[in-house]
N, C-alpha and C positions, 0 to 999 in steps of 0.2 A: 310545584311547577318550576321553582328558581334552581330546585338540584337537579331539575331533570335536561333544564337549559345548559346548566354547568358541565353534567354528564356529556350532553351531547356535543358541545363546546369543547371539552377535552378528548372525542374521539374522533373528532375533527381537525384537529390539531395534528393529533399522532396520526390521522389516517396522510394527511400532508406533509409531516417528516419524514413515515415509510416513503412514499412518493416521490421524495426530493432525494433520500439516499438510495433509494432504486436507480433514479436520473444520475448520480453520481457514478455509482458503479456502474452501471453502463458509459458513460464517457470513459472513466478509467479502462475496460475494455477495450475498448473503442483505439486510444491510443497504445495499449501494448498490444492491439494483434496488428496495428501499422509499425510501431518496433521492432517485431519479429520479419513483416515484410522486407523494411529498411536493412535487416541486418540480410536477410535471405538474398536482398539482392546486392550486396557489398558495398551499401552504404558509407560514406565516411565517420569513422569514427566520432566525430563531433556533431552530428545527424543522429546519432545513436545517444550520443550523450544528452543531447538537447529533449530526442524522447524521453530520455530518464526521468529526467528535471521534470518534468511535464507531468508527469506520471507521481512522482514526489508530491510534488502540486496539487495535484489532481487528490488525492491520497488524505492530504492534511485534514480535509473538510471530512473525505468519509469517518476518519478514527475521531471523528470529535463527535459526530452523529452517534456514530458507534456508541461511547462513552456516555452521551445522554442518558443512552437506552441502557448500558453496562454501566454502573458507577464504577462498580468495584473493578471495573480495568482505566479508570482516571489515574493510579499513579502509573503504570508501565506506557499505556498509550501517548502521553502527555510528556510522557520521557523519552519516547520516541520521537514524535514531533519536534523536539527541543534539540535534540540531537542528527535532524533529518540531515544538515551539513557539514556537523561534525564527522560521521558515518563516511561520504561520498572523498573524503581524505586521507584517510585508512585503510592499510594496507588489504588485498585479498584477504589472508591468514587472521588479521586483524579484527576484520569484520567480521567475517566467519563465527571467531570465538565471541567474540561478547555481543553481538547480535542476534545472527543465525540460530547460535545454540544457546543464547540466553545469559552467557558467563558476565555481564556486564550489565546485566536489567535488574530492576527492584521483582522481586516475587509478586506471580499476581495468578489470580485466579485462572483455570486451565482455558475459559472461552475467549482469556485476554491475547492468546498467543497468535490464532489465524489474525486477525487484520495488520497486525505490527508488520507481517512481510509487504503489507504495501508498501512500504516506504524500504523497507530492508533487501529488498531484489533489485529493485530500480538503484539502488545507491551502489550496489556490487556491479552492478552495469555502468554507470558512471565512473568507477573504479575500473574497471576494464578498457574502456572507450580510450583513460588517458593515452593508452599507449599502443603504436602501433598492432593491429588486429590481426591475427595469424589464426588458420581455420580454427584451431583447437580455442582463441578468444572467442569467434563468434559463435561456435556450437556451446559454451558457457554460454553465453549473453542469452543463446535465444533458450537454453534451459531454464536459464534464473527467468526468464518471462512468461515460459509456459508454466513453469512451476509456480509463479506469483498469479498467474491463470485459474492454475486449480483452487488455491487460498481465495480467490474472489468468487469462486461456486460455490466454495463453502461458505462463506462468507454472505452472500447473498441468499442462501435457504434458511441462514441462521435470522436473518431478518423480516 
């Protein structure tokens, strides 16, 4: 009787974490398709940047969730997070290379790599925000958020 308490005690638990990081990524949603509006409608650069950050924010809680459930993506995700404002100071090209494409992450297993753009999209956007916005900036910003879009559906069926 005591293990089957236990049993049902720990699927209760996990059925409340799925639950809570569901609620998550849906807020993360939530504020990148009002990002993509902001920018759609010519927002100030610092309105876009503030989404970012938010989104950053927003972001930190899921990869740790994530990582409960993935051990074996604790060192890259966790190195992400550590660096979420190192990143948002780095040039375009910069970040690109040792982010985007990984030249600058610990190796980690292949499921570790979708969630790390939460935090790597929005920071190329906060990169962009610093300086004046010219069409060809915001058609970037709103890619890097549609594209950090698609990484949250996959991302959320993998859960």
């Amino acid at each position: 009787m005591k293990s089957l308490c236990m049993a049902l005690c720990l699927l209760f638990i996990s059925s409340c974490a799925s639950k809570s990081i569901h609620k998550d990524v849906d807020q993360y949603k939530e504020v990148a398709e009002r990002l993509i509006m902001n920018n759609d409608k010519g927002a100030e650069p610092m309105v876009l940047k503030q989404d970012a950050v938010e989104l950053i924010n927003l972001a930190k809680p899921i990869l740790k969730k994530y990582t409960a459930k993935n051990p074996q993506c604790n060192e890259l995700l966790s190195h992400i997070i550590a660096k979420s404002t190192f990143m948002q100071n780095l040039t375009l090209s910069e970040i690109e290379d040792k982010f985007h494409d990984g030249n600058g992450l610990p190796k980690a297993d292949e499921t570790c790599y979708e969630p790390k753009e939460l935090i790597v999209h929005p920071s190329t956007v906060v990169i962009l925000s610093k300086s004046k916005l010219t069409t060809e900036g915001r058609e970037q910003i709103k890619d890097e958020i549609e594209e950090v879009l698609g990484h949250l559906d996959i991302l959320k069926e993998s859960l």
